[in-house]
C-alpha positions as CSV (number, residue, x, y, z in Angstrom):
1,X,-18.1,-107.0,75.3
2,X,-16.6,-106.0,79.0
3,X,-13.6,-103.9,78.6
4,X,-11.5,-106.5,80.4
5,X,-12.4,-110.3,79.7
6,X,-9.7,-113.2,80.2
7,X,-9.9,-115.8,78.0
8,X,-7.0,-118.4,76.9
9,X,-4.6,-117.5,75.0
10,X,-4.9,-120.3,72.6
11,X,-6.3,-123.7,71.8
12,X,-4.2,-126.4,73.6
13,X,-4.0,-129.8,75.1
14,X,-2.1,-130.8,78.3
15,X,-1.9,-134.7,79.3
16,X,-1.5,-135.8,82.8
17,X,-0.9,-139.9,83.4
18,X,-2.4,-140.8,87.1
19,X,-2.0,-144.3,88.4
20,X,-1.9,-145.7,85.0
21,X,-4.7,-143.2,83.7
22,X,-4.1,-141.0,81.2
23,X,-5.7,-137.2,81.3
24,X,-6.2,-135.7,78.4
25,X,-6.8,-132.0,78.7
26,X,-7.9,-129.8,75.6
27,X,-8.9,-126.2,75.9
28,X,-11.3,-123.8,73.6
29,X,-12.1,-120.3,72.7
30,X,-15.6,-120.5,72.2
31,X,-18.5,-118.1,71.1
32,X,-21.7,-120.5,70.5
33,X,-22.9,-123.9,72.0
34,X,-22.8,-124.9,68.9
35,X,-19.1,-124.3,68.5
36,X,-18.6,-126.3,72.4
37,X,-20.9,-129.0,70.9
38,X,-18.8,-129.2,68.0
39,X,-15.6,-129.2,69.7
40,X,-16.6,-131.9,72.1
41,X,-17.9,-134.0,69.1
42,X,-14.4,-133.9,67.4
43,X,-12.4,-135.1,70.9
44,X,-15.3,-137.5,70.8
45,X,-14.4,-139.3,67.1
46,X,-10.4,-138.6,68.2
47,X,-10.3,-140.6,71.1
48,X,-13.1,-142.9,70.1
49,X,-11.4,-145.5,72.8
50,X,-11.2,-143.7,75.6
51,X,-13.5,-144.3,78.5
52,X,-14.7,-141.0,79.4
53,X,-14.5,-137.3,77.8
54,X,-15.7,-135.1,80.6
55,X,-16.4,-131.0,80.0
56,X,-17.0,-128.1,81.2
57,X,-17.3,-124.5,79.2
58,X,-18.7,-120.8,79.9
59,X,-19.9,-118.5,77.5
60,X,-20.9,-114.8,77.5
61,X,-19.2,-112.3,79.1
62,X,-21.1,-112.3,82.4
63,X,-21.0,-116.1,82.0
64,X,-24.9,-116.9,81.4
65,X,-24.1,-120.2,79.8
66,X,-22.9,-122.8,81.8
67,X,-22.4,-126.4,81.2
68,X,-20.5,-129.7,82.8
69,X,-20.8,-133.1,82.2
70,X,-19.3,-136.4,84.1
71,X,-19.7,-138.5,81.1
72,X,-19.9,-141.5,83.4
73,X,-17.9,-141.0,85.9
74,X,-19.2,-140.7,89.6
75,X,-21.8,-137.7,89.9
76,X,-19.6,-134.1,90.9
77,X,-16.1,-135.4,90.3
78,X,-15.3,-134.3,86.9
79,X,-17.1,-132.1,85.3
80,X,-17.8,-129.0,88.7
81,X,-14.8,-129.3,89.3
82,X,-13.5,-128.4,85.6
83,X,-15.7,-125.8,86.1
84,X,-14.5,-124.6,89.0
85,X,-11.2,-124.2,87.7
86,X,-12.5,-122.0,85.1
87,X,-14.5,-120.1,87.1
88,X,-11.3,-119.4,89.5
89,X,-9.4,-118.4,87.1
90,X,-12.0,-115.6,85.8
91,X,-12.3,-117.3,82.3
92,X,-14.6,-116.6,79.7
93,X,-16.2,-118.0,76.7
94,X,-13.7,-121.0,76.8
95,X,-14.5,-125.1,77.1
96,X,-12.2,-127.6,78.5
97,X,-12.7,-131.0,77.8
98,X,-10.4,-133.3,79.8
99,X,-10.5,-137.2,78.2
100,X,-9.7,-140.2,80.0
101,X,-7.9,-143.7,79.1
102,X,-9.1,-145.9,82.5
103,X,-5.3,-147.5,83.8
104,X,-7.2,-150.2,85.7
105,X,-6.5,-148.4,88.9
106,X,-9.6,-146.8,90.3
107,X,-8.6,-143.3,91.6
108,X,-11.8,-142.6,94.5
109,X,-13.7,-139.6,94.5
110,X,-12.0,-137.7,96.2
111,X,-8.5,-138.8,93.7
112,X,-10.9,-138.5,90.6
113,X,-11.7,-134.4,91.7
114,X,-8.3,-133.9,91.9
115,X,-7.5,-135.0,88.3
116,X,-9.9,-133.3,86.7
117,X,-9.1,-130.0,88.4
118,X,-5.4,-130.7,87.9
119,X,-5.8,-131.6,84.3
120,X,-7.9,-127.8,83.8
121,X,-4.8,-126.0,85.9
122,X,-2.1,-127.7,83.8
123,X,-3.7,-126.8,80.7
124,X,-4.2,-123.1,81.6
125,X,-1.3,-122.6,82.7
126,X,0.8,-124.6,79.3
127,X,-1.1,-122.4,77.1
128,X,-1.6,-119.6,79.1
129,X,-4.4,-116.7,79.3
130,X,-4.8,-113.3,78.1
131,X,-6.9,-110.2,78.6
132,X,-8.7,-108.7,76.3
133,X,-8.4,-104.8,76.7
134,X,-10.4,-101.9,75.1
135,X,-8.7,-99.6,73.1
136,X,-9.2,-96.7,71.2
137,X,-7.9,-96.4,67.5
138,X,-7.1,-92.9,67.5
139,X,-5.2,-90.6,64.9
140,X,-2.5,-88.7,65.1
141,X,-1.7,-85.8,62.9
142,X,1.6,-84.0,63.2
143,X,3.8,-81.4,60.8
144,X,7.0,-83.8,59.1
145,X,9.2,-81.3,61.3
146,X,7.7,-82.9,64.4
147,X,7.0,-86.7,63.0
148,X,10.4,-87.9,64.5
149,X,9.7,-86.7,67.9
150,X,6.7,-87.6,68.4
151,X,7.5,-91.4,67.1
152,X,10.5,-91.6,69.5
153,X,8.1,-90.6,72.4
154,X,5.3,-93.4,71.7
155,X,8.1,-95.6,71.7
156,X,9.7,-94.3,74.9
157,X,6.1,-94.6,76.6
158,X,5.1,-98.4,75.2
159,X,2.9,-97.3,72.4
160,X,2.8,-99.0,69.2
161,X,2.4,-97.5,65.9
162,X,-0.4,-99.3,64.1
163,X,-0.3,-97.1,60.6
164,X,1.1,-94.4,59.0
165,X,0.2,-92.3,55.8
166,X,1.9,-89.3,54.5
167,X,0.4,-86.4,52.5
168,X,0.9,-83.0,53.5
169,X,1.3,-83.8,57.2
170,X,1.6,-87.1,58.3
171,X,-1.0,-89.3,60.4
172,X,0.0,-92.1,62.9
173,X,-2.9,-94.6,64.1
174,X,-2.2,-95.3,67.6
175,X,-4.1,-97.9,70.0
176,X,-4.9,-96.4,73.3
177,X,-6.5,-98.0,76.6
178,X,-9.7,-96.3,77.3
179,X,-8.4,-95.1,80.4
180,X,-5.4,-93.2,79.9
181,X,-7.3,-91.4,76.7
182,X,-7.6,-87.8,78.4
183,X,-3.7,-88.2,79.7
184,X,-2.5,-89.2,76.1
185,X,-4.4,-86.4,74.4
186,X,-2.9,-84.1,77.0
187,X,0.5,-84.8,77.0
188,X,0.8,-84.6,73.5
189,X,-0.9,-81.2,73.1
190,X,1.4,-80.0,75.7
191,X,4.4,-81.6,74.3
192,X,4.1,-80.2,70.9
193,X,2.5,-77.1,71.7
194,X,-0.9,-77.7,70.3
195,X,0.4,-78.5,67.1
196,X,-1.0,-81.9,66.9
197,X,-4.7,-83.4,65.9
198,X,-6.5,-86.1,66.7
199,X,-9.1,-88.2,65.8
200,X,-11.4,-91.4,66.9
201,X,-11.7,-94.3,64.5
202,X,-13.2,-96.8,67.3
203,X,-12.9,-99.4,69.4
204,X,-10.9,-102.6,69.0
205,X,-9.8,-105.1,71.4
206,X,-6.1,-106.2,71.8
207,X,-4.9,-109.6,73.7
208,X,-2.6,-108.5,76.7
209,X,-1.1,-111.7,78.4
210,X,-1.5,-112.2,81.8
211,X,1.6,-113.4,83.7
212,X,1.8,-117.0,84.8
């Protein structure tokens, strides 16, 4: 995995009524085209009655997998331009599929693009995106005299305590952005005179969200 990927931050839905219409939006985290097939499938049996269920989804972290469909409706005005929303918006391993209730009213092609894509924005932005960042578990180990201080400063700085065991010194687990390792490290050998260890447990990858 990349050490930054946006995906959303959630499944969701998001309906739009146009000129009678009604757009139904749901988004998906994905990781398979099986998962996106199986998805699709259960909007499918859901809204048995409605007219069309158009989709569009990326997978992989460079995007090698991608897929629309118009269901039906004129050729380019549903499913591109579901995936170009996704695409704008730098999203990753995520399907949308947008379902539509015909209102009797037919929208033109130019009307039907501009649903679609609207349907996508508004159901980004209800549920909203995050980034996955890479961080390093790392482990602190400090003297009890020291444990206090040190806790007030990862507070003071935005860093979040994850774990913490006591035996004769106590040990803090502490996720850190790969970038900003060396810095931490630094300025807590500095600040504490040496007198503090640490330690790499790995890699995980926490969900920052991204501001609407």
């Amino acid at each position: 995995m990349d050490k930054h990927l946006i995906t959303i931050a959630q499944n969701g839905s998001h309906e739009l009524d146009i000129k009678k219409s009604r757009f139904i939006a749901n988004a998906f985290r994905i990781q398979t085209e099986e998962e996106a097939q199986k998805f699709i499938q259960e909007i499918k049996t859901q809204h048995h009655k409605a007219n069309h269920h158009c989709f569009a989804y990326l997978l992989g972290n460079d995007d090698h997998i991608q897929r629309a469909s118009d269901d039906g409706e004129p050729s380019g005005t549903a499913g591109v331009p579901i995936l170009e929303v996704l695409q704008k918006n730098n999203v990753h391993n995520t399907l949308v599929v947008v379902t539509r209730y015909f209102g009797g009213i037919k929208l033109g092609a130019g009307g039907l693009i501009r649903a679609y894509s609207n349907s996508t924005s508004q159901v980004l932005t209800e549920i909203g995106l995050v980034e996955l960042v890479s961080q390093i578990k790392l482990s602190l180990t400090i003297e009890y005299a020291q444990h206090d201080s040190l806790v007030h400063w990862l507070d003071a700085n935005h860093f979040k305590v994850s774990d913490s065991q006591y035996g004769e010194k106590v040990t803090v687990q502490v996720p850190v952005a790969e970038p900003k390792i060396t810095e931490f490290e630094t300025t807590l050998t500095n600040l504490f005179s040496g007198n503090i260890a640490f330690q790499k447990l790995g890699t995980q990858f926490n969900e920052v969200p991204l501001k609407k």
